[in-house]
C-alpha positions, 0 to 999 in steps of 0.5 A: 500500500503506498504511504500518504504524502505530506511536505512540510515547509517552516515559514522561517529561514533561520538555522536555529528556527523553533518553527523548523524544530516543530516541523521536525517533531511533526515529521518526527511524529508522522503516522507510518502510513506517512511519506514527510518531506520537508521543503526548503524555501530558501533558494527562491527569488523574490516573486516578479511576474516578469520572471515568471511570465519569461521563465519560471524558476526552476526552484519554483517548479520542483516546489510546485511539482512536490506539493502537487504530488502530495495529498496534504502540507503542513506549514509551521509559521513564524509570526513577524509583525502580526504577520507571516514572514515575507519569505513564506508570502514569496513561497506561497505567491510562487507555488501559486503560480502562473494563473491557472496552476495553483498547487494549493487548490484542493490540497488538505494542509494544517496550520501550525506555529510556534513562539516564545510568546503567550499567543503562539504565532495566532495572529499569523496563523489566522492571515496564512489561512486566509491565504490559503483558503484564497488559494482553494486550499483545504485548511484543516480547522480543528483542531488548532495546533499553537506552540505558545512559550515555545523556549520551554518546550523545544530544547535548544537542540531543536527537540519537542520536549513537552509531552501535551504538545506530542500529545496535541500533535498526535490528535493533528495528525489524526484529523489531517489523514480523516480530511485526505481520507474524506476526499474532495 
């Protein structure tokens, strides 16, 4: 039987990311039945529709070919400004991409994010589900995944050390692959 596709993308560039240290616990966390890539955003240029009208990166297709080959995504966001961070905006614009070929469109993908402040990361978790869902996609609504505090419950190693949020993780996964299962 093949496994489920998902891919994982970190809204954050930083090596020391405590949103790459989610996405790996998610991945660390995965059901067997699960195939989890995570992708890596960094190599992108800035979204400019002469580029993408004269020739469309080549960085940006295999992104597009593997969210499209997928049956769902996981996004760990960082929150900058009440916001998602403008390299995860520039991902999505190009994965999104020319009119017509949206990668996103039907796709299942949870939101999570993780912070060292008390709100986790929902204010840009609530903007990158409106993007998303602009985008067709199917956004898991229930139930929310924020890692508040997040200094005492990933090491400084990158680990999930808290056993709650593995706990909530789980239960994540659980609606995810019954949304995949469901179908369109």
């Amino acid at each position: 039987m093949d496994k489920i596709k998902f891919v994982g993308i970190a809204g954050s560039l930083r090596k020391a990311s405590i949103n790459k240290a989610l996405i790996g616990a998610v991945k660390g966390l995965a059901p067997a039945e699960v195939s989890f890539e995570i992708l890596e955003m960094g190599n992108l240029p800035l979204f400019d529709q002469d580029v993408e009208m004269a020739n469309y990166p080549k960085e940006a297709q295999a992104l597009k070919d593997k969210i499209v080959a997928a049956q769902g995504a996981i996004i760990a966001t960082p929150e900058y400004n009440r916001s998602i961070p403008g390299v995860l905006k520039n991902f999505l614009d190009w994965t999104s991409r020319p009119y017509g070929h949206n990668a996103w469109a039907g796709k299942v993908v949870g939101v999570t994010g993780a912070s060292g402040g008390a709100i986790g990361t929902a204010l840009a978790q609530y903007h990158l589900k409106n993007i998303l869902l602009y985008l067709n996609a199917r956004v898991l609504g229930q139930p929310e995944l924020y890692v508040n505090n997040a200094g005492q419950k990933i090491s400084e190693q990158g680990v999930l050390t808290d056993v709650a949020t593995k706990e909530h993780i789980a239960k994540f996964w659980e609606a995810l692959l019954a949304e995949v299962r469901r179908g369109v």
